[in-house]
N, C-alpha and C positions, 0 to 999 in steps of 0.2 A: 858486580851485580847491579849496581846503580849505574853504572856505565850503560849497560845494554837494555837497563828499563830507559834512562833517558833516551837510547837513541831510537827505540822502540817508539816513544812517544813523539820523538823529533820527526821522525817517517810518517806517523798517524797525521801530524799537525802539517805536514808536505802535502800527502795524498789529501787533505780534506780543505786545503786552500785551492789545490788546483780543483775539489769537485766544485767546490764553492765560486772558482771565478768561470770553471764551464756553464755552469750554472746559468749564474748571474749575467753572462754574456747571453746565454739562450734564452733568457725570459727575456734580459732587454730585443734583443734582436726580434722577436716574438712582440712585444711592445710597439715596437718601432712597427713589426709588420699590418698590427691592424690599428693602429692610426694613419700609416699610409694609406692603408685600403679606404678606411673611412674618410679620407680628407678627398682620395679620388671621388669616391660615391655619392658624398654630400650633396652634390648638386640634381644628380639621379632621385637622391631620396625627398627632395626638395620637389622636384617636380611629382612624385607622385603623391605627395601631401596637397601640392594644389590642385590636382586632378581630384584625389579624394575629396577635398573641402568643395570642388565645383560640382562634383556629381550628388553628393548631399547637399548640397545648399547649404553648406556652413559658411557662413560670411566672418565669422568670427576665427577659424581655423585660416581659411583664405588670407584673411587683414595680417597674420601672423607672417607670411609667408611674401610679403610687399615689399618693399620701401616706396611709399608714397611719393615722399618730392620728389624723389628721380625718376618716378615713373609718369609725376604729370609733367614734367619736364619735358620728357619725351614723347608722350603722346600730343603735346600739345606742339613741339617742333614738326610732327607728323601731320597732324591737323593740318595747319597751318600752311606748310607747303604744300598738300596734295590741293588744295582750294587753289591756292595763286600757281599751282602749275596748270590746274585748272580750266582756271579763267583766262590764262594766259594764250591756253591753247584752241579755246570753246569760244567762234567766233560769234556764236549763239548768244551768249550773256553778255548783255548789254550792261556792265556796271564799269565804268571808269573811275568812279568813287572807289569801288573796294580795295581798300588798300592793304598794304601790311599792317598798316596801325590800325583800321576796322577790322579786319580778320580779328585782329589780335584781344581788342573789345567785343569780339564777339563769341570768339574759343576758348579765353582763359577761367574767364566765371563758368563757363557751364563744364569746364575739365575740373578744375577748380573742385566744384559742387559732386562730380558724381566721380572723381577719383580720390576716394576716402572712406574709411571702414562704415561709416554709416551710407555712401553712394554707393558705394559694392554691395552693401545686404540691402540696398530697394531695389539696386539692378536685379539679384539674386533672387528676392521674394517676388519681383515682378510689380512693384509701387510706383515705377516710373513708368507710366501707360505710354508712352511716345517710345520706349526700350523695351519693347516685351521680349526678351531671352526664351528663345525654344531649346532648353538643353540636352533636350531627346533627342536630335541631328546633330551631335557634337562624334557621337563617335562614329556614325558613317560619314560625316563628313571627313575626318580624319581618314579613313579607309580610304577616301577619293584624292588623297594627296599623301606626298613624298614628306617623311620625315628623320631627320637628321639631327643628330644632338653630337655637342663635345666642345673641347675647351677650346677656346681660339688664345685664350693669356691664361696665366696661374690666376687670376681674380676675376675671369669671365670666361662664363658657359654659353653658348647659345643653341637653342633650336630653332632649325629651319622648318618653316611648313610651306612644302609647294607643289599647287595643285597640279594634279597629276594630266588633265583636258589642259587646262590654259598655264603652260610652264612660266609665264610672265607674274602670275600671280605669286607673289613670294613674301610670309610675313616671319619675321623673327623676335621671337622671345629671347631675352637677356636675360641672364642672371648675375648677377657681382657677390665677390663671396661678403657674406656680414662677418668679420671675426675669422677665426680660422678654419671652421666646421662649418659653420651657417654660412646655409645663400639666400638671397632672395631674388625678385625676381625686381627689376631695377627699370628694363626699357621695353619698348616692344617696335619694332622697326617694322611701319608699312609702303614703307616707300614705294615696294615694287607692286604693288597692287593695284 
């Protein structure tokens, strides 16, 4: 009697490790599947957070969504050479002075000043009268050009924007992931402009 209640029990305690480890295997695997998804999409939901913070004028949503030093980093190596390609090419301007080291006293304070969560919300409110931002041509202008998004590495996303009239025009947004989920948006390449 005790014999085939134990082995009654010993069968129960079989069948309920195996539900136990199908289980367990199917939440993880379930687990694993939507952290993959969300680690693919991060960069997706990233950009449509700084779309939304630009079409409101959230400067404060916006700034969340940056990394500042690498971004004046970049726009100032941008700067910087599109002027000395230039000058180099524009037998028009008469400056043999301007050099890399004036360029450079001339681009980095005013990147400097207007790439930072208080110069994004004056560019955004419209308080720097020399940057007046018309945001109401942001999405036809996007209709008028090619755009392409996706990873080029596991910790960079890039989108291409290239106008669709003059294909030479080509700027790209950079993202680099922050952390494992978070991106933000790190460089912006205009070289081909």
């Amino acid at each position: 009697m005790f014999d085939s209640l134990s082995e009654r029990l010993r069968d129960r305690l079989k069948s309920t490790d195996k539900k136990t480890i199908i289980t367990g295997a199917a939440v993880s695997a379930g687990l694993i599947g939507i952290l993959s998804g969300g680690a693919y999409y991060a960069p997706y939901l990233t950009l449509n957070s700084i779309k939304n913070a630009t079409e409101h004028r959230n400067a404060d949503a916006l700034s969340q969504e940056i990394n500042f030093p690498e971004l004046r980093v970049s726009i100032k190596e941008n700067i910087k050479a599109k002027i000395l390609k230039q000058t180099a090419k524009d037998s028009t301007i008469k400056a043999p002075e301007l050099t890399p080291t004036l360029v450079k006293k001339i681009v980095d304070p005013i990147v400097d000043e207007l790439i930072t969560p208080a110069g994004i919300e004056k560019l955004m409110l419209d308080k720097v009268p020399e940057a007046q931002i018309d945001l109401t041509y942001l999405e036809t202008d996007l209709n008028k050009s090619n755009v392409t998004m996706g990873y080029e590495s596991f910790d960079r996303f890039v989108v291409r924007i290239i106008d669709k009239v003059d294909r030479t025009k080509d700027v790209s947004l950079i993202l680099k992931r922050d952390g494992f989920l978070a991106w933000k948006l790190s460089a912006i390449d205009i070289s081909k402009v």
